[in-house]
VOPAGU-2260 file (C-alpha; in pm, 1 decimal, decimal comma):
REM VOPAGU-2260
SITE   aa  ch    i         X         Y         Z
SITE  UNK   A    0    9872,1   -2784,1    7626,2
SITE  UNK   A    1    9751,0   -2539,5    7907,8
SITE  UNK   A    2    9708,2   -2233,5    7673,2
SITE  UNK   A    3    9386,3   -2162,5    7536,4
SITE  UNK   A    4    9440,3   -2152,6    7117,4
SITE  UNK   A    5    9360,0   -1853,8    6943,9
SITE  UNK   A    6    9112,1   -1875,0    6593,3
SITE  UNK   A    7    9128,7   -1598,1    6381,9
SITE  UNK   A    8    8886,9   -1441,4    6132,2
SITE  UNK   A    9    8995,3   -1263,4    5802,1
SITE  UNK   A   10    8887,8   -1244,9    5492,0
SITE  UNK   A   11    8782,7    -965,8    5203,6
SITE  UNK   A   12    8579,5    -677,1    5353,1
SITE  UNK   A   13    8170,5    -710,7    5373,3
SITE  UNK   A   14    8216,0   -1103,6    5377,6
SITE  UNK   A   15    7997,1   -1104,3    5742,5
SITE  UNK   A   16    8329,4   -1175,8    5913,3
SITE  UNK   A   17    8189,1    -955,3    6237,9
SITE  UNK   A   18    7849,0   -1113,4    6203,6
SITE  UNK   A   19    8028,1   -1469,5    6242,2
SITE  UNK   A   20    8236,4   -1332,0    6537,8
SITE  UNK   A   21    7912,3   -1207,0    6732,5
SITE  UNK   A   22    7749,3   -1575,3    6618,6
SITE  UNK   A   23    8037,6   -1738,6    6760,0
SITE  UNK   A   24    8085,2   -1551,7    7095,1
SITE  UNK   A   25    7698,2   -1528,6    7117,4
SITE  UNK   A   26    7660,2   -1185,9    7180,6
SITE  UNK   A   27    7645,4    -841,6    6952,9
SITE  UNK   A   28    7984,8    -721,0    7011,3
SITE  UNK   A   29    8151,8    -643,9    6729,9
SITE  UNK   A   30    7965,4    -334,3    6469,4
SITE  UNK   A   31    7814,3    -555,8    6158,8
SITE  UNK   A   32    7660,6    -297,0    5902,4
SITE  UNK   A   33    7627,8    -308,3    5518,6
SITE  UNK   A   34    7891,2     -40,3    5442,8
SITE  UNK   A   35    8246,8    -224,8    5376,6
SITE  UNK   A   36    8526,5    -152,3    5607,8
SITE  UNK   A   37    8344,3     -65,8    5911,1
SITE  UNK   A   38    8586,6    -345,4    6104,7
SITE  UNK   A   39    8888,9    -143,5    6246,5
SITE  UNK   A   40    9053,7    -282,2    6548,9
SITE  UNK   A   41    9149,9    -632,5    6668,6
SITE  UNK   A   42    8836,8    -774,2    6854,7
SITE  UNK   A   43    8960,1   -1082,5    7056,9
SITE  UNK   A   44    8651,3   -1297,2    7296,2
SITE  UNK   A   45    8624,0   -1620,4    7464,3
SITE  UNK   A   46    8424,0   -1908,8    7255,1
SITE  UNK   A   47    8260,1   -2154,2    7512,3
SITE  UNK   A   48    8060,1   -2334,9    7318,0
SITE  UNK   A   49    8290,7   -2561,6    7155,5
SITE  UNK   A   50    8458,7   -2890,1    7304,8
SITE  UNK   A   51    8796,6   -2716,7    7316,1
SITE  UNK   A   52    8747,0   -2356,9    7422,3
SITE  UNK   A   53    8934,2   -2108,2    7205,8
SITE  UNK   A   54    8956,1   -1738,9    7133,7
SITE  UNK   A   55    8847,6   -1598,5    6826,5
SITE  UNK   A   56    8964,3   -1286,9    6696,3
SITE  UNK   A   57    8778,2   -1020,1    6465,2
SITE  UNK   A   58    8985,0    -829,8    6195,6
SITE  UNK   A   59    8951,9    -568,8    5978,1
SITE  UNK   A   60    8901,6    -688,0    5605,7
SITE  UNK   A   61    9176,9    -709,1    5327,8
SITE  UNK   A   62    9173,7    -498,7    5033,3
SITE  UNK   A   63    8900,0    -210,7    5173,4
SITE  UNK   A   64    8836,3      90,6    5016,6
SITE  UNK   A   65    9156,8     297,2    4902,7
SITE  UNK   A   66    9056,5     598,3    5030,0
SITE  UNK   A   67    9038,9     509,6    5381,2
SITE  UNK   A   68    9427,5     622,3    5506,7
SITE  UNK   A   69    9414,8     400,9    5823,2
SITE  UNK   A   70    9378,2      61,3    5615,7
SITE  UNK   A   71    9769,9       5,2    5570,3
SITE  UNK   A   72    9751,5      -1,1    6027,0
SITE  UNK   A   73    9434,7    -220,4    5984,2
SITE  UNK   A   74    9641,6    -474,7    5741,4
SITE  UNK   A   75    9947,4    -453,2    5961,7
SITE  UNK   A   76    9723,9    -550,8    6258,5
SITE  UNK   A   77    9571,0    -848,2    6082,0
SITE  UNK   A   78    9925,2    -997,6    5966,1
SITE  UNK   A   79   10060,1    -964,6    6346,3
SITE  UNK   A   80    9686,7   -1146,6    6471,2
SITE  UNK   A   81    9713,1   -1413,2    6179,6
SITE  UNK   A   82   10077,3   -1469,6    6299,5
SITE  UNK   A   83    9945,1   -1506,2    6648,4
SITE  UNK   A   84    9685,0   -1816,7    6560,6
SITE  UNK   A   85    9679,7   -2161,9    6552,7
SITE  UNK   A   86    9368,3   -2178,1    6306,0
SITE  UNK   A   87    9287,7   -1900,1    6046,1
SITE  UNK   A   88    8884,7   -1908,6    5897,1
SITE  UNK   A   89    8887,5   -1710,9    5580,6
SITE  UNK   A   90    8520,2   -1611,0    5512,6
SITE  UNK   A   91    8439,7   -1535,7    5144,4
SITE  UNK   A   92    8105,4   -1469,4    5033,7
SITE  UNK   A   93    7898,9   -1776,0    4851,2
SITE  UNK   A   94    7661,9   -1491,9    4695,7
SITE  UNK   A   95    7941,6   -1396,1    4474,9
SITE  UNK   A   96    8179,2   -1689,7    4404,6
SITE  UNK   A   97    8573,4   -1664,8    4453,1
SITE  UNK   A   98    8693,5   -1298,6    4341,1
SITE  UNK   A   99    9038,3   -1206,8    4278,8
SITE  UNK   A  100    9100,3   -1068,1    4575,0
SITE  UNK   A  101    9020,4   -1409,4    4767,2
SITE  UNK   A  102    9306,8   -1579,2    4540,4
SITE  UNK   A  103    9558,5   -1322,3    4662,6
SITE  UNK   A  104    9414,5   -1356,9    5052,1
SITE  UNK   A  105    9424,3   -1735,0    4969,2
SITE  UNK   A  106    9794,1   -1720,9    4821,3
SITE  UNK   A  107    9933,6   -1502,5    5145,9
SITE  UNK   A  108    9786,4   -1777,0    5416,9
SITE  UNK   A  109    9920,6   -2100,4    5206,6
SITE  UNK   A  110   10270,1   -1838,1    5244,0
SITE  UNK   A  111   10237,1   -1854,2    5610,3
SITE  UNK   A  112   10202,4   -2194,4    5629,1
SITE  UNK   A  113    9889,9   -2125,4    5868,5
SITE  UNK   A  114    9571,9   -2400,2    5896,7
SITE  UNK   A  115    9348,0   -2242,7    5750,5
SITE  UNK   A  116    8924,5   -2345,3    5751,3
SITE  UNK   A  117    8760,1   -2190,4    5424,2
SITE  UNK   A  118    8447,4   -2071,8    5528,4
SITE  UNK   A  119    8171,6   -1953,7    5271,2
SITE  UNK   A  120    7887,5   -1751,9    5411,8
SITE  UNK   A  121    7570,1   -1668,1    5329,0
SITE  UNK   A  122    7459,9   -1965,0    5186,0
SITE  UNK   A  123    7114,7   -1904,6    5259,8
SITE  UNK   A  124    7030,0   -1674,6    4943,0
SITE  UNK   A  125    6896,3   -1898,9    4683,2
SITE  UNK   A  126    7177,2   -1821,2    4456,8
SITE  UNK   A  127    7527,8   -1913,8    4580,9
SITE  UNK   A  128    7827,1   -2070,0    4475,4
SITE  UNK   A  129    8068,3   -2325,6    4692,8
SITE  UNK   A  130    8229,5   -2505,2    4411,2
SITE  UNK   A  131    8432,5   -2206,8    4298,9
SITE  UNK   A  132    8604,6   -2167,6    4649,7
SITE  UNK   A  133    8766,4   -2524,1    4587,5
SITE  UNK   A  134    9012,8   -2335,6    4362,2
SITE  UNK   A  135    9166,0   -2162,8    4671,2
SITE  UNK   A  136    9337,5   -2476,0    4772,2
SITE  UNK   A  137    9196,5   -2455,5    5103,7
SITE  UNK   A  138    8966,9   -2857,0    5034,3
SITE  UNK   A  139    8590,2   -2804,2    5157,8
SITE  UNK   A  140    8440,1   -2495,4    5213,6
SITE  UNK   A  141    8207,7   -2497,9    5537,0
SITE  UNK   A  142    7921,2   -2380,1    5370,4
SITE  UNK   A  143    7726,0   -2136,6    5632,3
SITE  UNK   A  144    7506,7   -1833,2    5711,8
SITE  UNK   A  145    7665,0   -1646,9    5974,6
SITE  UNK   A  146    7350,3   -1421,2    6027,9
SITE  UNK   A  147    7100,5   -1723,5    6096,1
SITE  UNK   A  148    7331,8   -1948,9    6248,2
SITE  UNK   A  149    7345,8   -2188,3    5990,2
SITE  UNK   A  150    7641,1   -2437,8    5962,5
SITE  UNK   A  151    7771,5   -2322,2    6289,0
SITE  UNK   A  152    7792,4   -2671,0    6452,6
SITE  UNK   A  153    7977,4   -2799,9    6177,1
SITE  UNK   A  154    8183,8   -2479,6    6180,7
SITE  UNK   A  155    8251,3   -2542,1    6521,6
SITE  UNK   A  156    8363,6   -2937,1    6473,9
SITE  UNK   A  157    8572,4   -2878,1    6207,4
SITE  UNK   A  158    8764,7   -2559,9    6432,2
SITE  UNK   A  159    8810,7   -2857,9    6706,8
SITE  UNK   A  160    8926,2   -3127,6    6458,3
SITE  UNK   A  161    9263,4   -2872,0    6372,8
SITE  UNK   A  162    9278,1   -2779,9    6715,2
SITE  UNK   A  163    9298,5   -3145,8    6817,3
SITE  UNK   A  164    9547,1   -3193,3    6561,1
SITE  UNK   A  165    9748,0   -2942,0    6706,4
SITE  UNK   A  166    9766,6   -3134,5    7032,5
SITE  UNK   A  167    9492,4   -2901,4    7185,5
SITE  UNK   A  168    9250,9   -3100,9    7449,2
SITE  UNK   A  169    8911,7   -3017,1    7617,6
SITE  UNK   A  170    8995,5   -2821,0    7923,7
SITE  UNK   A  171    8767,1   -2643,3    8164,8
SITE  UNK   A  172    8672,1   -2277,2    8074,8
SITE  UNK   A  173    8844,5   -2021,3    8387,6
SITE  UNK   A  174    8583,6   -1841,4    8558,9
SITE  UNK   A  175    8468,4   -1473,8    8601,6
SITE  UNK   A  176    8796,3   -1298,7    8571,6
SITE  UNK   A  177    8824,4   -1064,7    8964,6
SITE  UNK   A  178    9004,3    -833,1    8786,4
SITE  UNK   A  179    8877,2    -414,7    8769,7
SITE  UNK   A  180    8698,7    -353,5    8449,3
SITE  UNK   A  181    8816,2     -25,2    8320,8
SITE  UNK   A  182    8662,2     180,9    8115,8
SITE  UNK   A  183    8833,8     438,8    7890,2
SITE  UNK   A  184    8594,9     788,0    7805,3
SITE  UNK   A  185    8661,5    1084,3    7636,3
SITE  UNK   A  186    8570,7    1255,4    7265,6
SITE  UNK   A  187    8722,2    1148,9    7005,3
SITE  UNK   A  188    9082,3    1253,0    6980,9
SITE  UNK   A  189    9227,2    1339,2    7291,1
SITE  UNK   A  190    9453,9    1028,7    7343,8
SITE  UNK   A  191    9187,4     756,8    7453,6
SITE  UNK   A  192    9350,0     475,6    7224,2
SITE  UNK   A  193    9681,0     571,1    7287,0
SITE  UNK   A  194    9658,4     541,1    7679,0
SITE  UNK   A  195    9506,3     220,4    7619,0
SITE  UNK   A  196    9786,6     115,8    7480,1
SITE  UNK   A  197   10017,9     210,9    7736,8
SITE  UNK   A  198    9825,4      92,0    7975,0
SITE  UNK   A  199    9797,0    -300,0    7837,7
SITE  UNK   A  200   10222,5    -251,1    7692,3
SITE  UNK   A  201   10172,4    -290,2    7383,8
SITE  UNK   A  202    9974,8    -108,8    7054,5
SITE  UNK   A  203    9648,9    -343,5    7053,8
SITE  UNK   A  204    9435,5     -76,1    6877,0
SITE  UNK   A  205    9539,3     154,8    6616,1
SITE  UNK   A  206    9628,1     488,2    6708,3
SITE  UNK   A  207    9530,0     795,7    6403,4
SITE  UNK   A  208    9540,9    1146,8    6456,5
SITE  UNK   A  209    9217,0    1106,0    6221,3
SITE  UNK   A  210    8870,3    1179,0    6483,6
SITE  UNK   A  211    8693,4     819,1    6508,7
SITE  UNK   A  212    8920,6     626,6    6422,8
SITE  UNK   A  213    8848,9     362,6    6760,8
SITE  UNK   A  214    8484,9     265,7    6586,1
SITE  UNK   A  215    8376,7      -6,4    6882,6
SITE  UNK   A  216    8455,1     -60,5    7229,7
SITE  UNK   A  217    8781,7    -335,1    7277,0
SITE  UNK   A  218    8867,9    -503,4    7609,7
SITE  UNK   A  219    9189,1    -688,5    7652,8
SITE  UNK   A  220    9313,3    -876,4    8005,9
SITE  UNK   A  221    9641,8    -772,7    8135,9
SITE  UNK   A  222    9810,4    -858,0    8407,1
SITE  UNK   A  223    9629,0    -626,1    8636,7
SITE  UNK   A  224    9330,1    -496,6    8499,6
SITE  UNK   A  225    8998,9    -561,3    8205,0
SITE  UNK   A  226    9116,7    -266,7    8042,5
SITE  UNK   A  227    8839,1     -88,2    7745,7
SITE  UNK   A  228    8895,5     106,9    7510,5
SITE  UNK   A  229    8576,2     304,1    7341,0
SITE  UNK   A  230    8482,6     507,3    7079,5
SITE  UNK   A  231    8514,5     895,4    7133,6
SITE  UNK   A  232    8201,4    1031,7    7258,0
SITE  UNK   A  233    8040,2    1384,4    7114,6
SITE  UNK   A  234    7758,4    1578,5    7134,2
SITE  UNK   A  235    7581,8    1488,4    6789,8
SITE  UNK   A  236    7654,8    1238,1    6552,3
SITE  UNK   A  237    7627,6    1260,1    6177,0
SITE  UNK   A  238    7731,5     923,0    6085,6
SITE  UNK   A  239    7518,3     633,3    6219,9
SITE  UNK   A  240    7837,9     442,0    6297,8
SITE  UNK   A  241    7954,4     654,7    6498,0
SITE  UNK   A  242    7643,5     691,2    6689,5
SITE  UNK   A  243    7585,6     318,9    6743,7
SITE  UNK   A  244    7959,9     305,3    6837,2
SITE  UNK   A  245    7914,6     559,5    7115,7
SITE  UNK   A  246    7620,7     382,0    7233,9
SITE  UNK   A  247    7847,8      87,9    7315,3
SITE  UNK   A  248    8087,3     275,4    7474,1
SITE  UNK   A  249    7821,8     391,6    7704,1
SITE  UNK   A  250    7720,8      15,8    7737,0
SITE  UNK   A  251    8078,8     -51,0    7827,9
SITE  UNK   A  252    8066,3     180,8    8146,9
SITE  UNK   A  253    7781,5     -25,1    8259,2
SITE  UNK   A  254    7981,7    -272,5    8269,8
SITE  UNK   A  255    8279,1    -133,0    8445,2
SITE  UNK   A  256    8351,3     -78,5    8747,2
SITE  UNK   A  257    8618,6     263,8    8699,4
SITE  UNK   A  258    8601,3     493,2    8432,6
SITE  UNK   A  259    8939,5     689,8    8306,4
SITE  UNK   A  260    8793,3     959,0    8199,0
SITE  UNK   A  261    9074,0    1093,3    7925,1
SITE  UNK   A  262    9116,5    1482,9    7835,8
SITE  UNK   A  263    9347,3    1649,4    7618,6
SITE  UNK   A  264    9563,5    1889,2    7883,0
SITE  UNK   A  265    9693,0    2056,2    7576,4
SITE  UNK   A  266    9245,1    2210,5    7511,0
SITE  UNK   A  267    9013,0    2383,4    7762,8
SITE  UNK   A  268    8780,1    2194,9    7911,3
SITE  UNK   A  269    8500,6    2147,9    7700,5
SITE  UNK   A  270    8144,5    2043,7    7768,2
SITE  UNK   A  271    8104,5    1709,9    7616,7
SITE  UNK   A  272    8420,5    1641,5    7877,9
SITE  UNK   A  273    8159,3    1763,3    8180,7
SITE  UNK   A  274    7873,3    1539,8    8027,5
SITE  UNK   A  275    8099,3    1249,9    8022,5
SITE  UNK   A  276    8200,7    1281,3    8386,7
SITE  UNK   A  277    7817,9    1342,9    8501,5
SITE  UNK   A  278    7741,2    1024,5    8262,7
SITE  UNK   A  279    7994,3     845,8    8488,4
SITE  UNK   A  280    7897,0     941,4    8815,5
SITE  UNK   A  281    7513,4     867,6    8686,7
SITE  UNK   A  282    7622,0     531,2    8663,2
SITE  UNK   A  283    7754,8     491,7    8974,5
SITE  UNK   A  284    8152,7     393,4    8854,9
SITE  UNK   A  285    8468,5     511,7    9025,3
SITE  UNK   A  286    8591,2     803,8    8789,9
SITE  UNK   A  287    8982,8     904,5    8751,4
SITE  UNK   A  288    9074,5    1180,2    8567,6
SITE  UNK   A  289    9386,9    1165,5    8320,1
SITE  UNK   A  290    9486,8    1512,3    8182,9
SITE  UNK   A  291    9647,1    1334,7    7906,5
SITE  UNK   A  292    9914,1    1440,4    7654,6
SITE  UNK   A  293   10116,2    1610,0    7944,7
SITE  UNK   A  294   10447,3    1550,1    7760,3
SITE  UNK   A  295   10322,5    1869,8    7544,6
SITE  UNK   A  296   10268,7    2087,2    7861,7
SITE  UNK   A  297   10594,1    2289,7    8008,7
SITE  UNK   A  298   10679,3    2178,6    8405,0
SITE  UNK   A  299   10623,0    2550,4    8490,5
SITE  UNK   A  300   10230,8    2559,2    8331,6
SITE  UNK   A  301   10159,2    2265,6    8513,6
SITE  UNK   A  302   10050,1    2383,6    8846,9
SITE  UNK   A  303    9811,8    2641,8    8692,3
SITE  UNK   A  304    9627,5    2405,0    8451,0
SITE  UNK   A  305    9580,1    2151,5    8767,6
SITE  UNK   A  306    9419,4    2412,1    8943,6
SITE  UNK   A  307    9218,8    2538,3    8617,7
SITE  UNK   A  308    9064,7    2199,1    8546,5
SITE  UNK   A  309    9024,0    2109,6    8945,0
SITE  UNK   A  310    8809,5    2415,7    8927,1
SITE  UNK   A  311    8652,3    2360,0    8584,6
SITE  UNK   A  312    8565,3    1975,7    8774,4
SITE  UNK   A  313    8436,5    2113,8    9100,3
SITE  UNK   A  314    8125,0    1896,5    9079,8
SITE  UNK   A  315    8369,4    1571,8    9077,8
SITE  UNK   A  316    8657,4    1726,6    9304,6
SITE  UNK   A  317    8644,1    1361,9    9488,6
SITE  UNK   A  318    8803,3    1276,1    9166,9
SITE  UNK   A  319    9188,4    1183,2    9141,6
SITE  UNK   A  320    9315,5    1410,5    8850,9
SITE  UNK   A  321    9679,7    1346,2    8714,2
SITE  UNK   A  322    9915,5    1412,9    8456,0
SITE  UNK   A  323    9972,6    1109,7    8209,1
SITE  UNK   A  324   10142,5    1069,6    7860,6
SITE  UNK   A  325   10115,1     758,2    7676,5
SITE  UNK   A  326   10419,6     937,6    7438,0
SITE  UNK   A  327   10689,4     919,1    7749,5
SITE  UNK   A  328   10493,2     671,9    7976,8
SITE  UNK   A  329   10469,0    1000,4    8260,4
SITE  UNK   A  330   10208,0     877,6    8500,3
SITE  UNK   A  331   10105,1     595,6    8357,0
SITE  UNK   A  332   10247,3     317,2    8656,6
SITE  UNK   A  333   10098,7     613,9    8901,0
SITE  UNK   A  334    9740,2     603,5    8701,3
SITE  UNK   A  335    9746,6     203,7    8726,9
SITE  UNK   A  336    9785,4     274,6    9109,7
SITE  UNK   A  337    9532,0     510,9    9147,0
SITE  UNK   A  338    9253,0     327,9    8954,5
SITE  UNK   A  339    9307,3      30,1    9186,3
SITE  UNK   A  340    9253,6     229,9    9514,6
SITE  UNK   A  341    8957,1     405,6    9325,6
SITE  UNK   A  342    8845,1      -4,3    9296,2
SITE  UNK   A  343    8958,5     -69,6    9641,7
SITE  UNK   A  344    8717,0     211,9    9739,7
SITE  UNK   A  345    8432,9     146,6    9512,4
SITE  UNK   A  346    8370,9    -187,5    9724,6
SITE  UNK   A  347    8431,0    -114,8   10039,1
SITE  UNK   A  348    8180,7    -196,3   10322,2
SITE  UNK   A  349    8216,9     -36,1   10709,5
SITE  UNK   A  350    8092,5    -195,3   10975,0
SITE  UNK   A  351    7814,1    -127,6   11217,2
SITE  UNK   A  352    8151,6     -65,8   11474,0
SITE  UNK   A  353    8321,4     128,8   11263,5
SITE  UNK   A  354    7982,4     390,4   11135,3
SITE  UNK   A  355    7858,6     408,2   11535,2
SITE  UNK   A  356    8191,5     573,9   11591,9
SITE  UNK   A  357    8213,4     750,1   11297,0
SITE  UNK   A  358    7801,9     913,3   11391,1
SITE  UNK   A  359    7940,7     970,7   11790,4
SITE  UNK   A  360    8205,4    1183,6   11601,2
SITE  UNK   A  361    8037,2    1375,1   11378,5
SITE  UNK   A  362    7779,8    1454,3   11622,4
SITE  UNK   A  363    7980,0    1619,6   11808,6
SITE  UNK   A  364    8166,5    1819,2   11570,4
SITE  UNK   A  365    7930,4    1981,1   11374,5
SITE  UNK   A  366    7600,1    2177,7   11510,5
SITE  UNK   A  367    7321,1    1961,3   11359,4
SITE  UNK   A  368    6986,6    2124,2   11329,9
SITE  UNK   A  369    6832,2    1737,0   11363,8
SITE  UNK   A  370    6887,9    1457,2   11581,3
SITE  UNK   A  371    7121,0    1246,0   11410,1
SITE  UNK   A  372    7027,4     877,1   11498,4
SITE  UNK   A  373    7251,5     647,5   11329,1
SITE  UNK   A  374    7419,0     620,1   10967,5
SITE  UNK   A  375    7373,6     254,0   10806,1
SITE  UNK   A  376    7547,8      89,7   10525,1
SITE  UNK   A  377    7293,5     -60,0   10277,5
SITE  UNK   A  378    7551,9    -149,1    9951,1
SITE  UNK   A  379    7866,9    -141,5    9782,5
SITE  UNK   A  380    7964,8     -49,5    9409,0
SITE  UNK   A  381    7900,6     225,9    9474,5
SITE  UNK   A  382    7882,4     299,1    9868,0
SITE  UNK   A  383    7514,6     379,1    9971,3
SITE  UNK   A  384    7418,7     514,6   10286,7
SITE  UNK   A  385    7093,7     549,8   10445,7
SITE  UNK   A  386    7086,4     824,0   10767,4
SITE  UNK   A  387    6859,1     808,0   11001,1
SITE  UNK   A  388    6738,4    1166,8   11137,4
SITE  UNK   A  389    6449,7    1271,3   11309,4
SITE  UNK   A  390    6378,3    1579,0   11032,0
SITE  UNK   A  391    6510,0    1611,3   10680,8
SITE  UNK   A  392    6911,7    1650,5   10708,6
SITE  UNK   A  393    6978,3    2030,4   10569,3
SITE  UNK   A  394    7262,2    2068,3   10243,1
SITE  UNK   A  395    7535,7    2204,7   10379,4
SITE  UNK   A  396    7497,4    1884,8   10663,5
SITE  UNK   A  397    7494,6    1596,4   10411,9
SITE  UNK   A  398    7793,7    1783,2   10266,2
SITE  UNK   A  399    7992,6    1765,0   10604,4
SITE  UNK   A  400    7875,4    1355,5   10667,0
SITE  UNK   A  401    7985,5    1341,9   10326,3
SITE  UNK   A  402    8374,8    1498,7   10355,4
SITE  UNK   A  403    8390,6    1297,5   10678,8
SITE  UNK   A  404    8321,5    1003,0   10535,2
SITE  UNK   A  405    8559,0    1047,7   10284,0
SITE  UNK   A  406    8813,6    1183,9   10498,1
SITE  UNK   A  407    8806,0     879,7   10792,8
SITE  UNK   A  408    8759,7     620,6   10596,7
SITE  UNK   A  409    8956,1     691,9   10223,7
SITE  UNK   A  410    8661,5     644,3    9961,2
SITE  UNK   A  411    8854,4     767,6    9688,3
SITE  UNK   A  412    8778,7     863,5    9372,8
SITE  UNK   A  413    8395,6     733,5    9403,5
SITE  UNK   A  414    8031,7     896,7    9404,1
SITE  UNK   A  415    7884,7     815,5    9769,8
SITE  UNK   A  416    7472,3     748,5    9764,6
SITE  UNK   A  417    7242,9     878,6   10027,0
SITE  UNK   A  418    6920,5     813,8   10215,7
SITE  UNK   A  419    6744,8    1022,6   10455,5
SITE  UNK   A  420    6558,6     829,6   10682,2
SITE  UNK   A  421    6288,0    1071,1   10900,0
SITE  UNK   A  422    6217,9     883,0   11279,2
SITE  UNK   A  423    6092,9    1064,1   11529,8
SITE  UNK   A  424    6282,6     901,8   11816,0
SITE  UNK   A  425    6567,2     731,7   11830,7
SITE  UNK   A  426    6526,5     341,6   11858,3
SITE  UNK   A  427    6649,6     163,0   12194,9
């Protein structure tokens, strides 16, 4: 087989079914926490560190609390994943023995027909029980503790003995996918989730009209892009969840390269939507603007709210800014083009041929109160320029180098760096 097999997780909620996923992948991506039911959306990473490579994927847990109105998505979303996987691990917790809720998990996957690995975790309190979890049907339970990395190994052999099974064989892992990380901002409600979804084709995350319901950032590979979706930020936080969940969606705009920056076209601009865009351009990333939910905005108001939030966004107006509905699909091919010329743009290098020209011209089109002596290249992602002048270059001149720029040679949708370099005389 050529395909890489997929490994789910499931299980009751608060079994450490996130803390084994982060174990697994070897990094802290997925939100662990005491309080039950923090897992929302599908989580899906690469697991290297087995003899067949395989993605896992993180799900919410079965039977949460009843209050929680989202739970009946959640459960839909884990069927559809489970469906999806050539090995299931149900995690139940040894600190409490089998409860009746892991007979009726336990009688749904023998339904299914799925393999299934019965994992019991946190066998490293004193007082645990395996030999109850034999009654699920499931044979040995891999006895481990997902939060000191206990059992893992054994874990791990056991995941590569179905896999083999299955007619799975050790394959090189791909490299460093080249495809544009995107990163999807906003606060919480304004569509963020829902263009996500129109964006990969299909409803990966669950979509609620309830704020915060997107609780951690989650990055899926489509045919064009690393697209992320993240948790809405907002100016305070009352709930540490959602605090630590905006901090990774910060994280994730590191680690991107363009930033959709999402706002509901249907609100006024607010300030948190400002903050967001200077967060962006802090960080250097190529920002486009999606006025999102435009399938609620008459043809005729259009023109006026384009100019209203052009205004409103004066300090980014390098930004592309566009209509999109993930409701009809308006804009969405159109935003898919425009964040890969934003890319295109966010890496481009000129060369020494190219910037001579471009100083000889600007030189003589604007009246410089300094000897402009040359205009160097020093990076990429973002552009960063060093000019070299014989006195400190006045506002309104960096202003014009920067327009030129922009205007002869297409960055688009990127914040531009510069340098000023003081020489007294030009270099022969």
């Amino acid at each position: 087989m050529n395909t890489i097999p997929q490994v789910s997780i499931v299980g009751r909620v608060n079994t450490g079914k996130s803390t084994l996923f982060n174990r697994l992948i070897k990094k802290p991506l997925a939100i662990t926490d005491s309080k039950p039911g923090l897992t929302r959306d599908r989580i899906k990473k690469l697991v290297i560190d087995s003899e067949i490579p395989f993605y896992v994927t993180d799900t919410g847990g079965l039977y949460p609390p009843t209050e929680d109105s989202i739970w009946e998505k959640v459960q839909e979303k884990i069927a559809s994943t489970v469906e999806q996987s050539d090995v299931v691990l149900l995690v139940v917790d040894a600190t409490q023995g089998v409860l009746p809720h892991d007979f009726e998990i336990a009688e749904w996957l023998h339904k299914k027909g799925k393999d299934v690995i019965l994992v019991a975790n946190k066998i490293d309190v004193k007082k645990h029980d395996l030999l109850s979890f034999y009654s699920l049907g499931f044979g040995d339970p891999i006895g481990i503790s997902a939060a000191h990395g206990i059992g893992l190994q054994e874990l791990l052999d056991a995941i590569t003995l179905k896999l083999t099974q299955k007619g799975y064989r050790a394959s090189p892992v791909q490299g460093k996918s080249e495809k544009p990380r995107i990163c999807i901002l906003g606060k919480p409600n304004v569509g963020k989730t829902s263009l996500f979804n129109a964006l990969c084709g299909e409803e990966v995350n669950i979509i609620s009209p309830i704020p915060g319901t997107t609780r951690d950032s989650v990055d899926v590979e489509t045919v064009d892009f690393i697209i992320i979706d993240t948790a809405g930020l907002r100016r305070k936080y009352d709930d540490p969840i959602e605090l630590y969940g905006a901090i990774r969606s910060e994280r994730s705009l590191r680690f991107s390269e363009v930033a959709i920056l999402v706002i509901d076209a249907t609100q006024e601009l607010a300030s948190i939507d400002k903050k967001i865009a200077n967060l962006i351009i802090k960080e250097g990333k190529g920002i486009v603007v999606a006025l999102n939910k435009a399938d609620l905005i008459k043809k005729e108001q259009r023109p006026y709210l384009l100019k209203n939030f052009k205004s409103e966004l004066s300090f980014i107006s390098f930004a592309p800014i566009l209509f999109t509905s993930a409701v009809t699909y308006e804009g969405i091919n159109l935003l898919k083009e425009v964040v890969k010329k934003t890319r295109a743009s966010w890496g481009r290098q000129l060369t020494k041929k190219e910037l001579q020209a471009f100083t000889n011209e600007v030189v003589q089109t604007f009246p410089f109160s300094i000897s402009l002596f040359k205009i160097i290249q020093e990076d990429v992602k973002p552009p960063f320029f060093t000019i070299v002048t014989n006195k400190k270059l006045k506002g309104n001149e960096l202003r014009f180098i920067e327009n030129r720029l922009r205007e002869s040679f297409g960055f688009y949708g990127v914040p531009l760096r510069f340098r000023n370099s003081i020489q007294l005389k030009k270099e022969r």
